[in-house]
N, C-alpha and C positions, 0 to 999 in steps of 0.2 A: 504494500500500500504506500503510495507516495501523496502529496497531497503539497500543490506547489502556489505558494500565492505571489500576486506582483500589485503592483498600481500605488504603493506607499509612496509618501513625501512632506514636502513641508508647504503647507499652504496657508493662507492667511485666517483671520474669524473670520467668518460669514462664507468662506469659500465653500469647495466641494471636491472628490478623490470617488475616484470609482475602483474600489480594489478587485482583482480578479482570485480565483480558487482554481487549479486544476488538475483532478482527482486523475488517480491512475492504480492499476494493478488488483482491482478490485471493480465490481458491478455498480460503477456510480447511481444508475437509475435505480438499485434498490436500496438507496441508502439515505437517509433524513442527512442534511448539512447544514454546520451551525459555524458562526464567529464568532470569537473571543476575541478579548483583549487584556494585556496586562499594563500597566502602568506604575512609571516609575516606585517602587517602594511600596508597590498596592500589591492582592492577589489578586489572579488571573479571574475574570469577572465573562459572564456570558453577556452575549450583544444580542444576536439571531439565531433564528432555524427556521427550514425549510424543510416540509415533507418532501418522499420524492416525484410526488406530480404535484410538485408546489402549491401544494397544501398538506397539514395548513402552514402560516405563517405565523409566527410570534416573535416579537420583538419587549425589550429592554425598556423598562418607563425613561429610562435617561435616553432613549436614541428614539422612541417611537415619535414617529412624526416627519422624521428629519434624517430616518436611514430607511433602505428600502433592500430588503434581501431578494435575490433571482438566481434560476437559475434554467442549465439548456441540457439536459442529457443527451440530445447528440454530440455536444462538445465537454460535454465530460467536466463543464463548468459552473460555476455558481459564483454570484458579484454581490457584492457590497456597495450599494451607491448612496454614497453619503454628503447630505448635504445640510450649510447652515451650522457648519463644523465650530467648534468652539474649543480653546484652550485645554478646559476638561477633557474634550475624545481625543488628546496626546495620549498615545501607548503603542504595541507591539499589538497589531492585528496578527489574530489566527485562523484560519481556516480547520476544520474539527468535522472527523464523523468517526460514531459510535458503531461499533462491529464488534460485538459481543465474543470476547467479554471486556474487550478493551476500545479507550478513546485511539484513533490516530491523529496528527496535529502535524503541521506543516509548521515551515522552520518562522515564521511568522515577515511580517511587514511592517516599516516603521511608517508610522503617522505624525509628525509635527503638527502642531496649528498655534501659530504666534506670526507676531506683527510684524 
């Protein structure tokens, strides 16, 4: 199982970062996929999840509104579009699915959001 994410960086408040996920070595469509994030000095905290015919959805009271989880099982991908970013969503994005009896996690993405 590999689980590769990209689209991290440093963007300003109010901006926006569309992270990608992309799953491998494993049956992506039968597998629910979620984002985490860790932040400086913090524990690794859940963001999102996605069934796998994208439903259902549920998101994070800190990000609902202002993040939007997707994804394409023919590309074996799942995104994070985030927007309305703010200082607080600074941390290590992760990409994350459960296959029993364990989590797999991908090496994660940095997020900046400063002025």
């Amino acid at each position: 199982v590999q689980l590769v994410e990209s689209g991290g960086g440093l963007v300003q408040p109010g901006g926006s970062l569309r992270l990608s996920c992309v799953g491998s070595g494993f049956t992506f469509s039968a597998n629910g996929m979620s984002w985490y994030r860790q932040a400086p000095g913090k524990e690794r905290e859940w963001v999102a999840s996605i069934g796998t015919l994208s439903l259902p959805i549920n998101y994070a009271r800190s990000v609902e509104g202002r993040f939007t989880i997707s994804r394409d099982n023919a590309r074996n991908t799942v995104w994070l579009q985030m927007n309305n970013l703010t200082p607080a969503d600074t941390a290590v994005y992760y990409c994350a699915s459960y296959q029993s009896p364990r989590w797999f996690w991908g090496q994660g993405t940095q997020v900046t959001v400063s002025p």
